[in-house]
FISE-495825 format. One record per residue (C-alpha): residue number from 1; residue in one letter; x negated, y negated, z negated. Coordinates in nm, 2 decimals, always signed. Layout:
N
GUDREN   seq   type        x        y        z
GUDREN   NUM      a        X        Y        Z
...
This chain:
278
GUDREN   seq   type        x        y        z
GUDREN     1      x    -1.72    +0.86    +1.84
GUDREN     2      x    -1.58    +0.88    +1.48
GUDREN     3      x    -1.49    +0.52    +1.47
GUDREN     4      x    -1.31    +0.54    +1.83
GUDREN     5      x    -1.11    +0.85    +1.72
GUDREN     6      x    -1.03    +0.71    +1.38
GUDREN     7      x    -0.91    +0.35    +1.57
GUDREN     8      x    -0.72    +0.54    +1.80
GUDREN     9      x    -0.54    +0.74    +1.53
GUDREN    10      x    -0.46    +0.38    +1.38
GUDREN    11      x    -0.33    +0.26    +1.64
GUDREN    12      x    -0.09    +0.62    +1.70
GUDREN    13      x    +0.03    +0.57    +1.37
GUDREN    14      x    +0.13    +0.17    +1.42
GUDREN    15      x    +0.29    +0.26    +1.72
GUDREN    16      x    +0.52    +0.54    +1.52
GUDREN    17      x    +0.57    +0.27    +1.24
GUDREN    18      x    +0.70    +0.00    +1.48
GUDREN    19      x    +1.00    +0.15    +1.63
GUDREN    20      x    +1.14    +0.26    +1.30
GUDREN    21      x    +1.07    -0.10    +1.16
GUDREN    22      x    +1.28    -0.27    +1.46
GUDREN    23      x    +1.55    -0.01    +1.37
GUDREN    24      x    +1.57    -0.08    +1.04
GUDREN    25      x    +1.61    -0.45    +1.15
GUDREN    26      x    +1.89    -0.34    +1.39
GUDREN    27      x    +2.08    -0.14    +1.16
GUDREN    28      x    +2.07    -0.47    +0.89
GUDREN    29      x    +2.17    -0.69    +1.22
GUDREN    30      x    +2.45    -0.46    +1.29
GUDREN    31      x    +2.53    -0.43    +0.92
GUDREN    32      x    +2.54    -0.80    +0.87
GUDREN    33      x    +2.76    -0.86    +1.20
GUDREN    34      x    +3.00    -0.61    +1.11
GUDREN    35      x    +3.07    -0.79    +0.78
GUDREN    36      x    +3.08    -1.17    +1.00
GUDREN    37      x    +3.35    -0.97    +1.21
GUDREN    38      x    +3.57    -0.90    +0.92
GUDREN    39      x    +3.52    -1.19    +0.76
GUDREN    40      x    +3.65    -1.38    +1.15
GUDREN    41      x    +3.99    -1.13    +1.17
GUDREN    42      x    +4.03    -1.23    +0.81
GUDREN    43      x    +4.01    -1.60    +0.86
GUDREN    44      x    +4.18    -1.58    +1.21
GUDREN    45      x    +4.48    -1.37    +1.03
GUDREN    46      x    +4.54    -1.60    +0.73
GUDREN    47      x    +4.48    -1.91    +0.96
GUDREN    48      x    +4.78    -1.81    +1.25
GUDREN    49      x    +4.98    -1.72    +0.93
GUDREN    50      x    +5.01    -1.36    +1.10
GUDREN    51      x    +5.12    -1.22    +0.76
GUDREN    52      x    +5.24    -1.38    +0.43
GUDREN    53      x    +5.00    -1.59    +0.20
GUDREN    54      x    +5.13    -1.37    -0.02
GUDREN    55      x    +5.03    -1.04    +0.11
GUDREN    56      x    +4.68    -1.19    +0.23
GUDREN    57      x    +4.53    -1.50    +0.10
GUDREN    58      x    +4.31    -1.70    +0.29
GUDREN    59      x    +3.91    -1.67    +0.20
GUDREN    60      x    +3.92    -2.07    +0.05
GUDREN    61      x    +4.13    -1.97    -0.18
GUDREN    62      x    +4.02    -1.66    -0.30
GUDREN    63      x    +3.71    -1.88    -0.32
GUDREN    64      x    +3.89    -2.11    -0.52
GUDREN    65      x    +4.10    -1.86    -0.76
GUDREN    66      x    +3.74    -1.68    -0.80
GUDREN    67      x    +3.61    -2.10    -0.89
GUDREN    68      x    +3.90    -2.11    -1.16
GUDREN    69      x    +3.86    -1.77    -1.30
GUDREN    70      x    +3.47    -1.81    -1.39
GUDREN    71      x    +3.58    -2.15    -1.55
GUDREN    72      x    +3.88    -2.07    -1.73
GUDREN    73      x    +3.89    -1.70    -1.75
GUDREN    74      x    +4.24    -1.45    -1.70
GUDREN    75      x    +4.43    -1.41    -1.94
GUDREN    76      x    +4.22    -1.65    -2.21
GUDREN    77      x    +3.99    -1.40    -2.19
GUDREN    78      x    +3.61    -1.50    -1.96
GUDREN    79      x    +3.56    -1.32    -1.63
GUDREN    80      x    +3.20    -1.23    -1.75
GUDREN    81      x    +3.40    -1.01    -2.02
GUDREN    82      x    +3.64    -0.91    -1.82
GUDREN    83      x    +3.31    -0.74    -1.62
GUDREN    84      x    +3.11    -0.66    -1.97
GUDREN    85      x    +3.37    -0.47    -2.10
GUDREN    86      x    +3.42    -0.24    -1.79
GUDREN    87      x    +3.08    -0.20    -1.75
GUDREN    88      x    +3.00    -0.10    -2.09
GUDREN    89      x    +3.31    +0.16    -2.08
GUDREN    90      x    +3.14    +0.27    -1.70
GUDREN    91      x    +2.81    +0.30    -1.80
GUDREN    92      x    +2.85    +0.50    -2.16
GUDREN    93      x    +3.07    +0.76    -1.98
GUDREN    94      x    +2.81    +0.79    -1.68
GUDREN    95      x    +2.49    +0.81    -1.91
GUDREN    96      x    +2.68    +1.08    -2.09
GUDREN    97      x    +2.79    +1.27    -1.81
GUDREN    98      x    +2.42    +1.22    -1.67
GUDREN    99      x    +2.29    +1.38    -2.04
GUDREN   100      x    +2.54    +1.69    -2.05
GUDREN   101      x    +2.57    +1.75    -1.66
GUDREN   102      x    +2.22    +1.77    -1.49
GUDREN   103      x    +2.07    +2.05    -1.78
GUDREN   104      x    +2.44    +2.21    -1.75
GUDREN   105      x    +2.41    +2.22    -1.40
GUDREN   106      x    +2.05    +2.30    -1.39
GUDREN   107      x    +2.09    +2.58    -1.64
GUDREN   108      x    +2.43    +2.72    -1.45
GUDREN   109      x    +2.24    +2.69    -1.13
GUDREN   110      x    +1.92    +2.89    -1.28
GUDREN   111      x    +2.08    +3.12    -1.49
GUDREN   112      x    +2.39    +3.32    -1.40
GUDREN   113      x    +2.54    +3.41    -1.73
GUDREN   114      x    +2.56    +2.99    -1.80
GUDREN   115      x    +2.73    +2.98    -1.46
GUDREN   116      x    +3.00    +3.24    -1.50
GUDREN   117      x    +3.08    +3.05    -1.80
GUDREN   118      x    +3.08    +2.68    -1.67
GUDREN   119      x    +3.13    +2.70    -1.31
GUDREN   120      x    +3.49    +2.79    -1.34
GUDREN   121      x    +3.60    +2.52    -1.59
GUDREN   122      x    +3.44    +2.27    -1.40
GUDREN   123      x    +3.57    +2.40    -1.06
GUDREN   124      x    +3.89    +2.38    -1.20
GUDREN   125      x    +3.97    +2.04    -1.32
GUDREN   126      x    +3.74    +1.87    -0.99
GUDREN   127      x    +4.02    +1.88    -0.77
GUDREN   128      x    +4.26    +1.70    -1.02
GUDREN   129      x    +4.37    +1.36    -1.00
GUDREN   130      x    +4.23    +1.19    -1.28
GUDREN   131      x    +4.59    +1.03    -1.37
GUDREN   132      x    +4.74    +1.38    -1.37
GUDREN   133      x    +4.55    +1.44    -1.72
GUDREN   134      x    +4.56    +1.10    -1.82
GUDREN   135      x    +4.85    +1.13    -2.02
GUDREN   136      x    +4.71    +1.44    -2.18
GUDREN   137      x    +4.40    +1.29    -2.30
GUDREN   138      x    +4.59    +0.94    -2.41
GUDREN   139      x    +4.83    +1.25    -2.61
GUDREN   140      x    +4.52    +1.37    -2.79
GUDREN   141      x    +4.29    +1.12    -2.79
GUDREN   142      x    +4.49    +0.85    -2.84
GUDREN   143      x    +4.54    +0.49    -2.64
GUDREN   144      x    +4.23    +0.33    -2.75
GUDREN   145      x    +3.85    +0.35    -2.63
GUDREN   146      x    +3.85    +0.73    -2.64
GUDREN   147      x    +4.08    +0.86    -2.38
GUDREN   148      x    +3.93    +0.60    -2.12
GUDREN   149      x    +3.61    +0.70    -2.19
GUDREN   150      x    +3.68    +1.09    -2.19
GUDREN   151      x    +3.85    +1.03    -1.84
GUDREN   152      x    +3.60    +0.84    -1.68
GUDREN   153      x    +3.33    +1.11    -1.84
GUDREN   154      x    +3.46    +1.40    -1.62
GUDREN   155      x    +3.50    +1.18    -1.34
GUDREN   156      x    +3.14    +1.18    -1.35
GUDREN   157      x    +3.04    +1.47    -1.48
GUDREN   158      x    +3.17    +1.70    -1.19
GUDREN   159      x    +2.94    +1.54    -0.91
GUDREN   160      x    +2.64    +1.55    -1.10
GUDREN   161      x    +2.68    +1.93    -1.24
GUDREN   162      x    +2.80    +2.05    -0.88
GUDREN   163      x    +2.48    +1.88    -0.70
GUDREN   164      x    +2.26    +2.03    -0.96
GUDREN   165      x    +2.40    +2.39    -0.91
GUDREN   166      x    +2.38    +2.32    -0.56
GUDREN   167      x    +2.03    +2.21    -0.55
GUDREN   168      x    +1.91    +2.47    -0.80
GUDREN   169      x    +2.01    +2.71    -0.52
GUDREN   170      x    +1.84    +2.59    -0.25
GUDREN   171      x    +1.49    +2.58    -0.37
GUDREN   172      x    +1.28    +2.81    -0.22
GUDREN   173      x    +1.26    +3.16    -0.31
GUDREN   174      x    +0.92    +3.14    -0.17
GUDREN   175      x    +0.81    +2.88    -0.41
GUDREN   176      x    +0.95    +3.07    -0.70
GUDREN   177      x    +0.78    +3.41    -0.61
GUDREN   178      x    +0.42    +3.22    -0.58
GUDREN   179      x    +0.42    +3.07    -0.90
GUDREN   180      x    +0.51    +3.38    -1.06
GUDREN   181      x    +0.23    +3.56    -0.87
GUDREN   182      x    +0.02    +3.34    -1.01
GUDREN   183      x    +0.15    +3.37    -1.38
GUDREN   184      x    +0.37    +3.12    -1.44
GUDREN   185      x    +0.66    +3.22    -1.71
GUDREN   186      x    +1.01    +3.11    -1.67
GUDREN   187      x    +0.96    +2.81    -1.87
GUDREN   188      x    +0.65    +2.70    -1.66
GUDREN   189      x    +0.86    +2.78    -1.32
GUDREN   190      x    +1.19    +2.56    -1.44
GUDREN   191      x    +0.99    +2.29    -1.53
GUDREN   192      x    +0.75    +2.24    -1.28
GUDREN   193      x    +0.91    +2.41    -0.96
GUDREN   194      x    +1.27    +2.38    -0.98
GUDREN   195      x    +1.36    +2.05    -1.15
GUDREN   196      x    +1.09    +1.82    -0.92
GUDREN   197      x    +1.26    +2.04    -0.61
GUDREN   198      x    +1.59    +1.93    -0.75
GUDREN   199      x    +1.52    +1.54    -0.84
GUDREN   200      x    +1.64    +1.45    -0.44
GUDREN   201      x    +1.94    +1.60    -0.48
GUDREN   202      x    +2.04    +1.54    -0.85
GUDREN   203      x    +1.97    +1.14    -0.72
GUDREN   204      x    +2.27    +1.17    -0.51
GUDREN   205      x    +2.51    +1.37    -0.70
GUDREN   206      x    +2.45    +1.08    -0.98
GUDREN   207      x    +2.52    +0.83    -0.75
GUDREN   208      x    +2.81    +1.01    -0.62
GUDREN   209      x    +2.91    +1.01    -0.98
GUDREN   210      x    +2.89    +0.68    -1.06
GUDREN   211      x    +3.07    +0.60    -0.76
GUDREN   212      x    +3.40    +0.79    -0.84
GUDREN   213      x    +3.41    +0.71    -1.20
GUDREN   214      x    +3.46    +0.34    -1.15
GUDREN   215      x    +3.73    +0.43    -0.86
GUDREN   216      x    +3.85    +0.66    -1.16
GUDREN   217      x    +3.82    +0.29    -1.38
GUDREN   218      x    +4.13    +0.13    -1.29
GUDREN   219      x    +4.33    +0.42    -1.36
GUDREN   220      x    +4.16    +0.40    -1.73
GUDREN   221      x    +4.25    +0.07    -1.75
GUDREN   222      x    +4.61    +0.09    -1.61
GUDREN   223      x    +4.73    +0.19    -1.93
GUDREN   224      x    +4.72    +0.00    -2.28
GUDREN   225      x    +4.43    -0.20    -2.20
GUDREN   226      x    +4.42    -0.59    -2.20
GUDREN   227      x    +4.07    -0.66    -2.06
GUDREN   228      x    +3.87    -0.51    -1.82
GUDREN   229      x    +3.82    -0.58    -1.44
GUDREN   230      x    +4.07    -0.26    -1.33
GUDREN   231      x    +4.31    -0.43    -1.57
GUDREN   232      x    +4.26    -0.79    -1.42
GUDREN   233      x    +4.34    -0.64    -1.08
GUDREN   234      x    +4.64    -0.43    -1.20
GUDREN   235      x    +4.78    -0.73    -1.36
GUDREN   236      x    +4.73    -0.99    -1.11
GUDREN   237      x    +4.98    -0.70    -0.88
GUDREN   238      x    +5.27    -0.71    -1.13
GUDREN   239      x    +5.30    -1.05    -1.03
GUDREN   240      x    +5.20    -1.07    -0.64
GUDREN   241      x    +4.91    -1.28    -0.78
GUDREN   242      x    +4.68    -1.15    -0.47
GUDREN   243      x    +4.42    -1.41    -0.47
GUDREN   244      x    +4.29    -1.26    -0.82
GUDREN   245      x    +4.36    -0.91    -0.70
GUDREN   246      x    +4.15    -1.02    -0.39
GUDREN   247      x    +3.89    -1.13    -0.66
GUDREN   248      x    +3.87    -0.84    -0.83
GUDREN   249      x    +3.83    -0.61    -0.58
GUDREN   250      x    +3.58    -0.78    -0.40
GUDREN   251      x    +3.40    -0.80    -0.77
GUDREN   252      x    +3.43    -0.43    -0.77
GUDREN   253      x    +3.28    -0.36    -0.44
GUDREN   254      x    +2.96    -0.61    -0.43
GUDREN   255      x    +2.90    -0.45    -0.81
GUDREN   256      x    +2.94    -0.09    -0.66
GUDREN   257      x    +2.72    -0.16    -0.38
GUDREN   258      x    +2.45    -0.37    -0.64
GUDREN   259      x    +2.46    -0.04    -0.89
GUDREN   260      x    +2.38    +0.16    -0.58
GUDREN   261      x    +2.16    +0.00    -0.47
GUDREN   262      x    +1.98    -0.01    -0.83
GUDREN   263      x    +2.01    +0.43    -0.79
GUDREN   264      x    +1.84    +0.43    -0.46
GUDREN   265      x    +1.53    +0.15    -0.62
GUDREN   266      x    +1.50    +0.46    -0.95
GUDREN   267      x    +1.50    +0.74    -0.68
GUDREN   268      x    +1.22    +0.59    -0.43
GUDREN   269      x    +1.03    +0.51    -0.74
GUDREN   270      x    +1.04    +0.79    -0.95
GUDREN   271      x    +1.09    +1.09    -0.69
GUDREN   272      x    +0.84    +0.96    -0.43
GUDREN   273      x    +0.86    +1.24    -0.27
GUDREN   274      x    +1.16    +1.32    -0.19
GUDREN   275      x    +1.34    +1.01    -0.22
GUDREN   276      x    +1.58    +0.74    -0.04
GUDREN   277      x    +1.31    +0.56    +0.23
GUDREN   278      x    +1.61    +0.36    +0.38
C-alpha cells in the first residue's frame, strides 16, 4: 500500500511539472517568434526602401558596419574598448551603489531615525533627470572620470535603497515578534530574519539598478568623453552614421539582457528560496 501511494504521489507531481515545462517552452517559442517578426518588418522595410537608408539601414549592413568595426575599430580606437571602458565605468558605479545602498536602505527601512534622515534626500533627487544635474556634477567634479561616475552612482543607488526600504517593510511582523519571544536581540533578528526575507526583493531593485544606470550611460558619455559605447552611438548621430548607431544600440541591448540574465543565475543560486525560477 505504501509503494502504490508513494507511485501515485510521483506520478501527481510529474503531472504538475509537465504543464509548467510545455509553458516555459511556449513562452521561449513565442519569445523567439516575436523577435523573427521584427527582424521580417525590418528586412521588408529596408528592402521596399519604405524609409531612407539613412534613417534605417538594412540588417546586411549593419552586419557589415558591426564586421568593420571589430576589425578596425571607431574612431582608431577597438570596439572591445570601446565596451571595456563603459563597462568598467558601469560596473564601479553599480558595485558602489550596491555597497552604500542595500545597508542604507536596510538600516532606513529597520530603523526610523536612519530613515527620516535618508529617505527625503533620496526621494528627492529620484525623480530628476540625470542630465538636469549633470552639469552640476561636471561644475564640481570636473569633466573627467569623476562626474560620470558620480552620475551613474545615483542612477543606481536610488532603486536599490528604495527596494530595500520597501522590502524591510513588508516582512512579517509575525516573524519578528517570534523570534523575539524566543530571545533573539536586534542584532540576531536583522541578521537572520530580515535580511534573508529581504534577499528577493533587494535581487530586483539591483537589477533594476543596473538597468537604469547604463540608460543613465550615454548621457555620461555625451559629454567630454572620446571612448565608450554611449559615446560611439552619440557620435555616429552627429553625422547620420546610423549603421554604427544601429550597432551600438543593438550592443547595448544583447549586453543589458546578458548582465540580466547573469542577476537572475546569482539570485536562483544564492536566494533559493525566494528566487527567480523563470
Amino acid at each position: 500500500m505504501q509503494q502504490q501511494s508513494n507511485r501515485k504521489a510521483s506520478v501527481r507531481e510529474t503531472k504538475l511539472r509537465l504543464p509548467a515545462a510545455s509553458r516555459q517552452r511556449r513562452n521561449r517559442l513565442l519569445t523567439l517568434s516575436t523577435w523573427v517578426v521584427i527582424l521580417l518588418v525590418w528586412l521588408a522595410i529596408t528592402s521596399f526602401k519604405l524609409v531612407s537608408p539613412v534613417m534605417v539601414p538594412s540588417p546586411y549592413s549593419v552586419v557589415t558596419s558591426f564586421l568593420t568595426m571589430l576589425r578596425d575599430g571607431y574612431n582608431g580606437i577597438p570596439l572591445w574598448q570601446h565596451l571595456g571602458i563603459s563597462f568598467a565605468r558601469l560596473l564601479a558605479a553599480f558595485l558602489l551603489a550596491a555597497l552604500s545602498g542595500i545597508p542604507l536602505g536596510l538600516l532606513s527601512g529597520y530603523f526610523s531615525p536612519v530613515r527620516a534622515v535618508v529617505d527625503s534626500i533620496v526621494q528627492f533627487y529620484r525623480p530628476l533627470p540625470p542630465l538636469a544635474y549633470y552639469t552640476l556634477l561636471i561644475l564640481w567634479l570636473g569633466i573627467d572620470e569623476r562626474s560620470k561616475l558620480t552620475l551613474l552612482y545615483l542612477a543606481a543607488l536610488a532603486p536599490i535603497y528604495v527596494s530595500c526600504v520597501s522590502a524591510v517593510t513588508r516582512v512579517g511582523r509575525d516573524y519578528l515578534l517570534s523570534a523575539r519571544s524566543l530571545g533573539a536581540d536586534s542584532r540576531q533578528v536583522f541578521f537572520h530574519i530580515v535580511l534573508p526575507a529581504c534577499l528577493p526583493e533587494i535581487f530586483t531593485g539591483m537589477r533594476t539598478a543596473i538597468g537604469v544606470a547604463y540608460t543613465t550611460l550615454v548621457a555620461a558619455e555625451m559629454v567630454a568623453a572620446t571612448s565608450g559605447i554611449g559615446w560611439m552611438v552619440i557620435d555616429a548621430s552627429r553625422y547620420l552614421k546610423s549603421r554604427v548607431m544601429f550597432v551600438g544600440i543593438i550592443i547595448m541591448g544583447l549586453t543589458g539582457v546578458l548582465i540580466d540574465q547573469l542577476m537572475r543565475l546569482l539570485e536562483r543560486k544564492f536566494v533559493y528560496w525566494g528566487g527567480d525560477r523563470r
